[in-house]
C-alpha positions as CSV (number, residue, x, y, z in Angstrom):
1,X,74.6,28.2,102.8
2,X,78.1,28.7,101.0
3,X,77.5,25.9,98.8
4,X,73.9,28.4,97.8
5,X,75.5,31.8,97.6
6,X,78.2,29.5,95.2
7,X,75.7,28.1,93.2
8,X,74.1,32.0,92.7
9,X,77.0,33.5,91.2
10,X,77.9,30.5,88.7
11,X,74.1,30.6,87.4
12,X,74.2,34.2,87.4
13,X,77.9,34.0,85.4
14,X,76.6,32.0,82.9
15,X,73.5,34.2,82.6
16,X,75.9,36.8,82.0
17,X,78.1,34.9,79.3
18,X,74.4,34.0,77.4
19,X,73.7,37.8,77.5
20,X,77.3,39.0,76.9
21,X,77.0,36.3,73.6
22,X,73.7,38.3,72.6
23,X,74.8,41.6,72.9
24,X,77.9,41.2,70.6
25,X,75.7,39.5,68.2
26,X,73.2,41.9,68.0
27,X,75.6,45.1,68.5
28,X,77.3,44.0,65.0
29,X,74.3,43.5,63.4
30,X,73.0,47.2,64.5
31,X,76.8,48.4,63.7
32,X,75.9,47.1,60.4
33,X,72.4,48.8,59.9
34,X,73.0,52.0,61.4
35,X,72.9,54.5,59.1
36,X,74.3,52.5,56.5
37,X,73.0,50.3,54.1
38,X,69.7,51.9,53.5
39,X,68.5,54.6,51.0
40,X,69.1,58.6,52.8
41,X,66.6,59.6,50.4
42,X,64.7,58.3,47.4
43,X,66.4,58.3,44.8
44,X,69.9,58.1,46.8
45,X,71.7,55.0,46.2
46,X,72.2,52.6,49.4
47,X,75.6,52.7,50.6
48,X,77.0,49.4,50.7
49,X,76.7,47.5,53.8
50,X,79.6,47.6,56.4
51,X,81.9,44.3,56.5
52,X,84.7,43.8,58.6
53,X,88.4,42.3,59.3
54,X,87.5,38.8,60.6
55,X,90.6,38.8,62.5
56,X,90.5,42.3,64.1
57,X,86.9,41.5,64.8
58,X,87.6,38.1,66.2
59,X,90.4,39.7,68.3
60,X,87.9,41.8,69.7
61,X,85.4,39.9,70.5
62,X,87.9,37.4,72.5
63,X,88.7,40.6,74.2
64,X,85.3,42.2,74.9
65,X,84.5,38.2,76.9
66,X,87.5,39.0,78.6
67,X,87.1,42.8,79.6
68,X,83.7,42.3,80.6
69,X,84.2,39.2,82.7
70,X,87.0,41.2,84.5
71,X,84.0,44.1,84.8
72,X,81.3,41.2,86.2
73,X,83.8,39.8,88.7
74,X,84.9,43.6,90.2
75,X,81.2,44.3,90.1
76,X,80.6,41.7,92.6
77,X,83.3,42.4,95.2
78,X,82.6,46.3,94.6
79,X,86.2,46.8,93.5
80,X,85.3,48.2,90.2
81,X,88.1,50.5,89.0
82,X,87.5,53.1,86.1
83,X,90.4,55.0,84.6
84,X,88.7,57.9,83.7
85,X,88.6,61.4,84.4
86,X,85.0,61.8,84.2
87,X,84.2,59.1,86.6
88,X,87.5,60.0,88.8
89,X,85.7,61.7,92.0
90,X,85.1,59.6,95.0
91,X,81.0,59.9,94.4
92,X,81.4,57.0,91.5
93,X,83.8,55.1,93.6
94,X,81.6,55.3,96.7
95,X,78.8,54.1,94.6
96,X,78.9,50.1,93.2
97,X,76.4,50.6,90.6
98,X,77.6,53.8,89.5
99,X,81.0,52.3,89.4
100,X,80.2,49.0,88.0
101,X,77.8,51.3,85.3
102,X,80.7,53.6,84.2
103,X,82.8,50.8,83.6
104,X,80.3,49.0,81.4
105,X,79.8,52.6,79.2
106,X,84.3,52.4,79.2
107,X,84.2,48.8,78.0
108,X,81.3,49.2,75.5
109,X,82.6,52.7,74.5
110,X,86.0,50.7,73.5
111,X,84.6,48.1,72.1
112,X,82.6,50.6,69.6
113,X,85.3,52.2,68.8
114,X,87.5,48.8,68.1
115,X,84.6,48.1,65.5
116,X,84.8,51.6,63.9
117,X,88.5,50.4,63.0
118,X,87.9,46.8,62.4
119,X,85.2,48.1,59.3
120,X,86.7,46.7,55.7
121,X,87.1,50.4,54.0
122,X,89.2,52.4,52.9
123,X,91.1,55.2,55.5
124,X,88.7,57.6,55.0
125,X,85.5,55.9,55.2
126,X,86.9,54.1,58.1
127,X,87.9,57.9,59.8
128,X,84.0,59.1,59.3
129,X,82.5,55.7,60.9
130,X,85.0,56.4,63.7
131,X,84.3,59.8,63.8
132,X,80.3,59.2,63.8
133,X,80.8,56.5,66.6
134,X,83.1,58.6,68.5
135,X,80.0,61.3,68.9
136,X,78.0,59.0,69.6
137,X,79.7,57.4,72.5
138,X,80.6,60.7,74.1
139,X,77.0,61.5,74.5
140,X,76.0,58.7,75.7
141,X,78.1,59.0,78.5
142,X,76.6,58.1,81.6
143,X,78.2,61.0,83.1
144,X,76.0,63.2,80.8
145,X,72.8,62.7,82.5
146,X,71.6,63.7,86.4
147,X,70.1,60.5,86.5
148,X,73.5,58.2,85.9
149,X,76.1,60.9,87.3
150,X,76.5,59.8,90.9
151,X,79.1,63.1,91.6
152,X,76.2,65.8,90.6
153,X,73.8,63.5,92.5
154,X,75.7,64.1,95.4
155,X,76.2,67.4,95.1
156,X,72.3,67.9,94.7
157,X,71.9,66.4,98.5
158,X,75.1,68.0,100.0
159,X,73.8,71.7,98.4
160,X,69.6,70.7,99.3
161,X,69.0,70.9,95.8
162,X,70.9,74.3,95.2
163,X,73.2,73.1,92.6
164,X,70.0,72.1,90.3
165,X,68.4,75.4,90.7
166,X,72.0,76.8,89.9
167,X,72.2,74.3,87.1
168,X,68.9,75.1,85.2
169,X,69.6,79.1,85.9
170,X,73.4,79.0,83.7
171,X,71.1,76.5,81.4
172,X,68.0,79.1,80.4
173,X,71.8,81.7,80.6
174,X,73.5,80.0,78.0
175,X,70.3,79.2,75.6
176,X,70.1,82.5,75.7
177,X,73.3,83.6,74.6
178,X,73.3,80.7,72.0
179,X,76.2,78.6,73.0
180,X,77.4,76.6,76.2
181,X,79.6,78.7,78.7
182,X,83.3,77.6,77.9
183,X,84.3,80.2,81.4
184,X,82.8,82.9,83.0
185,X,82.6,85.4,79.9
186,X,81.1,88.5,81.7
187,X,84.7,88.4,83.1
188,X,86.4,89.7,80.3
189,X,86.2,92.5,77.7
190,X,88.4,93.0,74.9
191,X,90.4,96.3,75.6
192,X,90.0,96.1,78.9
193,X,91.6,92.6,80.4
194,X,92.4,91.4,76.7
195,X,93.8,93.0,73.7
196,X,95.5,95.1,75.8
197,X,98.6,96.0,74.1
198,X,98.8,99.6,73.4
199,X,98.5,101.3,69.9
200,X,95.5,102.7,67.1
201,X,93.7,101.7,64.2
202,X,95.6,103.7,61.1
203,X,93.5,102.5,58.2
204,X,90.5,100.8,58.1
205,X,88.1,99.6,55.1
206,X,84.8,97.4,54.7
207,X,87.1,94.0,55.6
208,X,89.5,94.8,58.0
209,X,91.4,97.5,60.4
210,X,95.2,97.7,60.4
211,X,96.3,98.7,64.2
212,X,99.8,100.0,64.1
213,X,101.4,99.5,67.9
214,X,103.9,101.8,70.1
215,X,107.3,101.3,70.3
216,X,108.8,99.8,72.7
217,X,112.1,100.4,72.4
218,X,113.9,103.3,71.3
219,X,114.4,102.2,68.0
220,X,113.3,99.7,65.3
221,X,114.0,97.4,62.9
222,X,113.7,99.3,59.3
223,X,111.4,96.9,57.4
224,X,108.1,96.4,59.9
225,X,106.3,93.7,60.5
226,X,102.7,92.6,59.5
227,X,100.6,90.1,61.0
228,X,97.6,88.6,59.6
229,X,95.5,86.3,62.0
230,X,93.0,83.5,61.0
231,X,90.0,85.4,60.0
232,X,87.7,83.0,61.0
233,X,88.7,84.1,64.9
234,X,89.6,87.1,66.1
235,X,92.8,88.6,66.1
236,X,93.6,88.7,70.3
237,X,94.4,85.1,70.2
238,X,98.0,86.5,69.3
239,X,97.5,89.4,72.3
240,X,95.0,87.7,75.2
241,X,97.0,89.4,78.2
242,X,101.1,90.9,77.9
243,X,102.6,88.2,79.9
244,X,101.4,85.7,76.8
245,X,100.9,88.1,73.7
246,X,102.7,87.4,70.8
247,X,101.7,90.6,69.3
248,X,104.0,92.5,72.3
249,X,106.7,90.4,72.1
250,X,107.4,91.2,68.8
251,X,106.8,94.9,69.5
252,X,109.2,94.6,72.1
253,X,111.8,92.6,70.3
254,X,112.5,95.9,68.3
255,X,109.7,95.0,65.2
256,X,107.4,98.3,64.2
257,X,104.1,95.8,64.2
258,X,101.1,95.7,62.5
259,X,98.2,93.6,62.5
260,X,95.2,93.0,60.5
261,X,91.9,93.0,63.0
262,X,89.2,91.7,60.3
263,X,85.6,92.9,60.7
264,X,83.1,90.1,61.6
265,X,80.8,89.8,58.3
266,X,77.3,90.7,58.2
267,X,75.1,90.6,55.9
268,X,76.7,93.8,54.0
269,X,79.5,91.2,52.7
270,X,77.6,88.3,52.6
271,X,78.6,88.4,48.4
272,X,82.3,89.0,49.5
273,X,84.8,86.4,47.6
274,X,88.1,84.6,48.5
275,X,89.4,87.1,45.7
276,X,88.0,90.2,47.8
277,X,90.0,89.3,51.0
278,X,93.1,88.7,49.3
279,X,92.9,92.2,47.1
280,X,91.2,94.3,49.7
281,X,92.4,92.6,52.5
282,X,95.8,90.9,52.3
283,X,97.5,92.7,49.7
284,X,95.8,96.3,50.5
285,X,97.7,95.8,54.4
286,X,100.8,94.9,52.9
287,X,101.2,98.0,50.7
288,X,99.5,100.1,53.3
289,X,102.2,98.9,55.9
290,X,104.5,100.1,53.3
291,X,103.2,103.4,52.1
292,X,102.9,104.8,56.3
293,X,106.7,103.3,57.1
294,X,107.9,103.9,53.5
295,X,109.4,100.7,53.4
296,X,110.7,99.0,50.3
297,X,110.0,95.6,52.0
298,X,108.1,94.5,55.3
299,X,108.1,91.0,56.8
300,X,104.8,88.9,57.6
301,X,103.7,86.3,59.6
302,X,100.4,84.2,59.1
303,X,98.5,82.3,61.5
304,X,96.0,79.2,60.5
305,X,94.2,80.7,57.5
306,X,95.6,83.8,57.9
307,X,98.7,82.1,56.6
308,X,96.9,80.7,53.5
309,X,95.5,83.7,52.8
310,X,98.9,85.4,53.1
311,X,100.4,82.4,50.9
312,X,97.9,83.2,48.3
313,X,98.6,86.9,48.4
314,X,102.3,86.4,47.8
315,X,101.4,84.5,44.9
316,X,99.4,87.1,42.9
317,X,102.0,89.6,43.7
318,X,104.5,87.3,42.2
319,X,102.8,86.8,39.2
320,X,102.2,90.5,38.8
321,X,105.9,91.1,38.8
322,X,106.0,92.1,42.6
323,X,107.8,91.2,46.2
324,X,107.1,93.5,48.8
325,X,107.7,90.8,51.4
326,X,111.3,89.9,52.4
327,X,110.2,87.0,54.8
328,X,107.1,85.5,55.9
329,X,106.1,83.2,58.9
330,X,103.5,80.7,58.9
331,X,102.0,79.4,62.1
332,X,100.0,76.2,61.9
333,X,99.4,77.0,58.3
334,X,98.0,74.8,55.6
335,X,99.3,75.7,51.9
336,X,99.9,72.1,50.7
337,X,96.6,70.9,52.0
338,X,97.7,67.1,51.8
339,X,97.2,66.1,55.1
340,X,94.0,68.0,56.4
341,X,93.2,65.6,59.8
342,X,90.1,65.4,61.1
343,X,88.4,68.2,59.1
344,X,88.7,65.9,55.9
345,X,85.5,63.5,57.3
346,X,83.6,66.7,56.5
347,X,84.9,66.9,53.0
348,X,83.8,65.3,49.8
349,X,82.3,66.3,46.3
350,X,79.2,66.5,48.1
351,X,79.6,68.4,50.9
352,X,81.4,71.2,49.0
353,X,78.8,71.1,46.1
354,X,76.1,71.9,48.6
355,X,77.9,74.5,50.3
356,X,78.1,76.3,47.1
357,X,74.9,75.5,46.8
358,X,73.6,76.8,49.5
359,X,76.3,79.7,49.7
360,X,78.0,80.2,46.7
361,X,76.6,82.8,45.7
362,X,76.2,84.9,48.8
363,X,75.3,83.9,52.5
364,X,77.0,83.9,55.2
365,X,78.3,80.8,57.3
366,X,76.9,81.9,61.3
367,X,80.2,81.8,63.5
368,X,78.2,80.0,65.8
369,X,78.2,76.9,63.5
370,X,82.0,76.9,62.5
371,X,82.9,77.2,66.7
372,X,80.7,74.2,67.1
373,X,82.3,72.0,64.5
374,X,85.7,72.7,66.1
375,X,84.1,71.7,69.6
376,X,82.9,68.5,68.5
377,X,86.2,67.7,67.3
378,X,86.8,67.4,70.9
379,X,83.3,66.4,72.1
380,X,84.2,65.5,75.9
381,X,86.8,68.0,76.6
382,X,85.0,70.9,74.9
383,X,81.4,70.2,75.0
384,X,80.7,67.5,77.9
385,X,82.7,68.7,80.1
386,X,81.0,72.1,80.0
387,X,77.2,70.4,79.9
388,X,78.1,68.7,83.0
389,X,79.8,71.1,84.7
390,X,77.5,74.0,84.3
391,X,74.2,72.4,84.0
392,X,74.4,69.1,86.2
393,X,76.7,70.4,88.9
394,X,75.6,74.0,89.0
395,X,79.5,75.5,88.7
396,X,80.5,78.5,87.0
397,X,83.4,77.8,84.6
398,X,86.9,79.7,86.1
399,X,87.4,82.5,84.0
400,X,90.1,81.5,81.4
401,X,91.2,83.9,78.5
402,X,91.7,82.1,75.5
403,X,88.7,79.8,75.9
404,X,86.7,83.4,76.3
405,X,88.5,84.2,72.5
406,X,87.1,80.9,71.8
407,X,83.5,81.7,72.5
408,X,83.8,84.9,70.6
409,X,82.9,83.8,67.0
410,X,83.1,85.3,63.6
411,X,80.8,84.9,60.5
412,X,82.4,84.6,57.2
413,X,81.0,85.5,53.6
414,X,79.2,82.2,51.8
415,X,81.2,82.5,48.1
416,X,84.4,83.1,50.4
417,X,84.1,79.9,52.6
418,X,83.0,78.1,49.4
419,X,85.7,78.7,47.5
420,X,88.1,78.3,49.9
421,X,86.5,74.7,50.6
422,X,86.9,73.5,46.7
423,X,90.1,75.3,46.3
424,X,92.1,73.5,49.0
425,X,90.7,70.6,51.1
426,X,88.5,69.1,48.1
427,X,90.9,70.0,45.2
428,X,94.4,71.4,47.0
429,X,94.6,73.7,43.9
430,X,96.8,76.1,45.8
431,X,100.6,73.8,44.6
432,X,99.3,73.1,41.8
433,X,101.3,75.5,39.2
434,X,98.7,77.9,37.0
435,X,95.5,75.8,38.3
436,X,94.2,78.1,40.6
437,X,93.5,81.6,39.6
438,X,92.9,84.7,42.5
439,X,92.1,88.0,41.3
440,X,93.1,87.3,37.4
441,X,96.3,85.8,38.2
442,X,96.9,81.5,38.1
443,X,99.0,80.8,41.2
444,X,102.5,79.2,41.3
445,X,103.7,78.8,44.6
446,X,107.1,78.4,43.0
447,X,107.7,82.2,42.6
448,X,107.8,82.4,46.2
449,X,111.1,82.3,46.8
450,X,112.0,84.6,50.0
451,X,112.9,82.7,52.8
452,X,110.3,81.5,55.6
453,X,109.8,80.3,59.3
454,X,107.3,77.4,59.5
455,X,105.8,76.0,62.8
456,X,104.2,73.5,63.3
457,X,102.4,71.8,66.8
458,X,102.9,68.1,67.5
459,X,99.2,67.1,68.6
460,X,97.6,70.1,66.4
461,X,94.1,68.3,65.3
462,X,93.4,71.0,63.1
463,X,96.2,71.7,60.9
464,X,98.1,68.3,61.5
465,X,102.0,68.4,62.3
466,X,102.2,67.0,58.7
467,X,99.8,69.7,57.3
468,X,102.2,72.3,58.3
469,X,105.2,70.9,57.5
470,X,103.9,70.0,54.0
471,X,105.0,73.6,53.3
472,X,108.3,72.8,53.1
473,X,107.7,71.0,50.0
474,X,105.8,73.4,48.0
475,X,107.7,76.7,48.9
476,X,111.4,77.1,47.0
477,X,113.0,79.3,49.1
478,X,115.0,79.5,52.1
479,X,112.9,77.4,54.9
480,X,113.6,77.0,58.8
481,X,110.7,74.6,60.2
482,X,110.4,74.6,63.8
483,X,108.0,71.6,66.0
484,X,106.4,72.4,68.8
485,X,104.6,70.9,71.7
486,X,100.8,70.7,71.9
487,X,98.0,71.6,70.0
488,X,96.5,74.3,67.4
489,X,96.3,76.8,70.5
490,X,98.3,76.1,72.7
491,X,101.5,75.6,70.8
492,X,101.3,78.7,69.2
493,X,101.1,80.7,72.2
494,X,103.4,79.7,74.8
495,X,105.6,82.6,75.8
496,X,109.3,82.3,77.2
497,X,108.7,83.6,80.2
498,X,106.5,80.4,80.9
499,X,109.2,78.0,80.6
500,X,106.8,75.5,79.0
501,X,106.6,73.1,76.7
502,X,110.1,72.4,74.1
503,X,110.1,72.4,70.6
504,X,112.5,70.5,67.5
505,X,114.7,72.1,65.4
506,X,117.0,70.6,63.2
507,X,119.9,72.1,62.0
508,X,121.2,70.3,58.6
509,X,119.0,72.2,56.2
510,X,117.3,68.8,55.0
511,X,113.2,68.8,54.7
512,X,112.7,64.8,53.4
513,X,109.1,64.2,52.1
514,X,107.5,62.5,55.4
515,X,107.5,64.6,58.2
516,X,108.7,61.5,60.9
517,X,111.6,61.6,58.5
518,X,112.6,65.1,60.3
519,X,111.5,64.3,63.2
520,X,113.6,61.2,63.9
521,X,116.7,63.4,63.4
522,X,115.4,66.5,65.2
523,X,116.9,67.8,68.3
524,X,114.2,68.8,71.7
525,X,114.6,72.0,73.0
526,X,113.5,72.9,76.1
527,X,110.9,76.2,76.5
528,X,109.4,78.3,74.2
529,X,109.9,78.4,70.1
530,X,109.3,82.3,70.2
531,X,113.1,82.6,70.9
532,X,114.1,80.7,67.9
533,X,111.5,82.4,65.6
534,X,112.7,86.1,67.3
535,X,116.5,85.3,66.5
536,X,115.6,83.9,62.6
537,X,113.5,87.5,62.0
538,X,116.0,89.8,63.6
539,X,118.3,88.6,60.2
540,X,115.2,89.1,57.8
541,X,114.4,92.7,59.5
542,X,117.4,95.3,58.4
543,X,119.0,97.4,60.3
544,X,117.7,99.5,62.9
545,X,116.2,103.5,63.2
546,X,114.5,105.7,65.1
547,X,111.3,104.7,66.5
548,X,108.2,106.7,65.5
549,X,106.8,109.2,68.0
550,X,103.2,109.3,66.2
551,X,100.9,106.4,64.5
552,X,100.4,106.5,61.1
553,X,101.5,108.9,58.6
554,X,100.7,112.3,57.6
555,X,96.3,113.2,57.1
556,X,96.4,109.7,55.4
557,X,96.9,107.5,57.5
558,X,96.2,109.0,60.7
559,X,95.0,107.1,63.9
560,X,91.0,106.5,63.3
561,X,90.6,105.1,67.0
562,X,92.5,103.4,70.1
563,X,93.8,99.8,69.4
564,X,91.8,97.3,69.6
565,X,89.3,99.2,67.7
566,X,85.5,98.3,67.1
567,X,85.8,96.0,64.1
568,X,87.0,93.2,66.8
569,X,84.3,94.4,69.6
570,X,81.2,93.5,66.8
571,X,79.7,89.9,68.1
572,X,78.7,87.3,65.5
C-alpha cells in the first residue's frame, strides 16, 4: 500500500515538472505578446517585440522549478506557509487549497514581476512593463474575489450571510458616491472635527481664500508667514486635528500665519492657465499678506505643488526687480523635476500632446481621476485592501482623518494641468535659465537667492527623496535640507508631540550632486523634523511685536467668513 501511495506522488511530481515546463514556456511567450508587439491602432507602428536578459531569465527560471517544487511539496503535507498580509488570518491557513492557492498567486506574482525586470530596455520602458504587470498582478489577487478569499468565506457562514448583504449595501454606497470608501467619511466634516484651527477668511477672489489665524501668543514675529498647499488637495492636510496641524504649530510658535485655501475649479475656470494661478493666486497672497500686516517682507512655505508654484512665483518677482520673500520652505517639492518616480511611466511626448489636446485649451481634469492615479500607485494598500474589506467582508473602514482629506478631491483647470505637465515632467523647463516664460517674464531660478528649508521623505513615491533634494542644486542661496522618515504624507505631518519617526540633518553645509552622497554622511535624529524647521524660521522671522487683536486690516481686508471658509467645503 506504501509502495502505491509512493508511486502516486512521484507520477503526480513529474506531472507537475511537465506542467510547470509548459507554463514557463508559454507564460514568456504571452509576456511577449501582451500588449506588445502588435499595432494599437491602424496606422500606429508595432512596438517592438519584448526580449530579455538570458541570464536574469535563466536565473529565474532555475528559481521558479525551485519555488514551486518547495510550493508542491508543502501542498502535500498541508504545511503551506504564505508571507503575506493579505493571506495572514487563520481562515487561509485553516484551509489547504486556499493556502496552497495563495501561495501559487505569491510565486507566480514574483515570477511576473522578475520578468518585468529581466525585459532588455531601457529604465523607463522597463519601469512601465513593471508598472503594467504590477496592476495586473494585484488584481488578480486571489484575495480579491469571494470565490478564492477563504477569510470573507468564513465570515459569510459565521455572520449567516450578513456580511454579504452588508458587503453589497457599502458597494451600491460607494457607486454612488463615485469612489471606494478609504474610512467612514460621514464621520468627519471639515470645520467641525477637521480644519479646526481657529481664524477667518480676509480676502478672497475667483482662485483662492487667504484665512489669516489668531494668535496664540501674546506676540509675534514681525514678518508673517504664508503657506501655500498643493492645489491639487485641499489645504487641511497641513491642519487635520491640533494635536497633528502644522498650520497651529506654526501659529503657536509665535508666526502671524496665513494660508492660501484654493477653490475647487468648476467649470467657471475651466480656461484658467498655470500663468493665472501664479498672478492671481501666488503672487496676489503674497502682496496681500503684506499690504494687511504692512510688512516689507513675509516668509513662505510650499507644499508638493504648492511649492512649485511658490518657486515659480519667486521667479517672476525676481525678474520684475522684486523680493518680498525673506525665506521660503519647500516640503516634498519638485523644482528640478529630474527625478519624477513613479509618475514618469505616465509621461512622454504623447501623453502630454493629448492632454493638451484634449485640455489645452480649456477643460477641466475631474479630481476623481487624479485621486485614482495616486491610488493605483499603491494598488493593494490603497485600492484592494478597501474592495476587500468593504465589499467582501462587509466592514466599515475605522474612521481615519487624513485618508478622509484623501477622498476629498479637487478638479483643476485643463490649460493649467497641461502646461504644468510639458513645463516640468516632460521638458523640466523650470532650471533652465530664460526657457520658460510665466506671466511675460522667462524664469531663472538663479535670482532666487534668499535662503531656504528643504524636506524631503525617505520612501516618498511621489516626489522622490531625490526629487526634493534636487532643489539644492538649482536654488543659489542659503539652503538647510532636512530627510525625513516615510512617505509623501506621512513624513510631512508628523508632529513632536508624537515622538515618531527621526529625520537627517547634516551639518557641514555640503549638498554633493547625488543625494546618497548626503545621506551617507548625514546624522539620524530621533522625533519630529518640525523642531529643526521651527528653530531655522525663528532666525528668518525678525523680531517680535504685539499680536493683532482683529483679522485683517481696516474695510479692506476685513474678515469675509469663519476659517475654514466655503471655498474648501465645495466637493469635486
Amino acid at each position: 500500500m506504501m509502495d502505491q501511495s509512493n508511486q502516486f506522488w512521484a507520477q503526480m511530481g513529474e506531472t507537475f515538472q511537465q506542467n510547470l515546463a509548459q507554463s514557463w514556456s508559454q507564460a514568456i511567450q504571452s509576456f511577449q505578446k501582451t500588449g506588445l508587439g502588435a499595432p494599437q491602432a491602424e496606422g500606429v507602428p508595432a512596438m517592438p517585440s519584448l526580449k530579455f536578459h538570458e541570464d536574469k531569465l535563466q536565473s529565474l527560471q532555475i528559481q521558479y522549478f525551485k519555488d514551486a517544487c518547495e510550493v508542491w511539496n508543502q501542498g502535500i503535507h498541508h504545511s503551506v506557509q504564505v508571507k503575506d498580509r493579505r493571506f495572514s488570518s487563520e481562515a487561509w491557513s485553516a484551509n489547504p487549497l486556499a493556502a496552497f492557492n495563495a501561495a501559487t498567486y505569491l510565486l507566480n506574482a514574483r515570477t511576473l514581476m522578475g520578468l518585468a525586470d529581466a525585459v532588455d530596455a531601457d529604465s523607463k520602458t522597463r519601469t512601465r512593463i513593471r508598472f503594467a504587470v504590477e496592476q495586473w498582478v494585484a488584481a488578480a489577487a486571489p484575495s480579491n474575489f469571494l470565490a478564492f478569499n477563504a477569510e470573507a468565506q468564513k465570515k459569510a457562514v459565521d455572520t449567516q450571510g450578513e456580511s454579504i448583504a452588508k458587503g453589497v449595501q457599502n458597494l451600491m454606497h460607494d457607486m454612488q458616491q463615485g469612489h471606494v470608501s478609504m474610512t467612514d467619511e460621514r464621520l468627519f466634516e471639515v470645520g467641525k472635527n477637521v480644519a479646526t484651527t481657529e481664524g477667518a477668511v480676509v480676502f478672497e477672489n475667483e482662485f483662492f481664500q487667504l484665512i489669516e489665524y489668531k494668535p496664540l501668543t501674546p506676540k509675534v514675529y514681525e514678518k508673517p508667514f504664508l503657506l501655500i498647499p498643493p492645489c491639487i488637495n485641499k489645504f487641511y492636510i497641513l491642519d487635520l486635528q491640533p494635536e497633528n496641524s502644522l498650520i497651529r504649530y506654526a501659529v503657536s510658535q509665535g508666526h502671524r500665519t496665513f494660508v492660501v485655501s484654493w477653490r475647487n475649479p468648476d467649470e467657471s475656470l475651466q480656461d484658467k492657465t498655470w500663468d493665472d494661478y501664479i498672478e492671481q493666486a501666488a503672487i496676489q497672497a503674497i502682496h496681500t499678506v503684506q499690504d494687511i500686516t504692512a510688512a516689507p517682507k513675509i516668509n513662505a512655505l510650499g507644499f508638493c505643488v504648492g511649492g512649485t508654484i511658490l518657486s515659480t512665483a519667486l521667479a517672476v518677482l525676481a525678474a520684475r526687480g522684486e523680493k518680498p520673500v525673506a525665506s521660503a520652505t519647500f516640503l516634498t517639492t519638485l523644482i528640478n523635476f529630474t527625478d519624477t518616480g513613479i509618475l514618469d511611466v505616465f509621461i512622454d511626448e504623447n501623453f502630454v500632446k493629448f492632454r493638451e489636446m484634449q485640455m489645452g485649451q480649456g477643460g477641466l481634469l475631474k479630481g476623481q481621476d487624479l485621486a485614482s492615479t495616486f491610488s493605483f500607485l499603491r494598488p493593494n494598500d490603497l485600492v484592494w485592501n478597501y474592495v476587500v474589506g468593504n465589499y467582501l467582508k462587509g466592514e466599515t473602514p475605522p474612521p481615519f482623518d487624513l485618508l478622509y482629506w484623501n477622498s476629498d478631491s479637487t478638479n483643476l483647470p485643463g490649460p493649467f494641468y497641461a502646461w504644468y505637465l510639458r513645463n516640468t515632467y516632460l521638458e523640466n523647463n523650470l532650471v533652465k535659465p530664460g526657457k520658460a516664460k510665466v506671466c511675460g517674464q522667462a524664469i531663472d531660478l538663479r535670482k532666487l537667492d534668499l535662503p531656504v528649508y528643504v524636506y524631503g521623505s525617505r520612501e516618498d513615491h511621489i516626489v522622490p527623496i531625490g526629487g526634493a533634494y534636487a532643489s539644492t542644486q538649482v536654488l543659489p542661496g542659503k539652503k538647510r535640507f532636512v530627510m525625513g522618515a516615510s512617505g509623501h504624507i506621512a513624513g510631512v505631518i508628523n508632529p513632536p508631540a508624537s515622538k515618531k519617526r527621526s529625520h537627517w540633518l547634516r551639518e557641514d553645509g555640503k549638498f554633493p550632486t547625488d543625494v546618497n552622497d548626503w545621506i551617507a554622511n548625514a546624522k539620524e535624529v530621533p522625533g519630529s523634523w518640525w523642531t529643526d524647521w521651527a528653530s531655522w524660521l525663528k532666525t528668518q522671522a525678525g523680531k517680535q511685536i504685539a499680536a493683532p487683536k482683529a483679522y485683517g486690516k481696516g474695510a479692506k481686508f476685513k474678515a469675509i467668513e469663519a476659517a475654514p471658509g466655503r471655498y474648501v467645503k465645495a466637493k469635486a
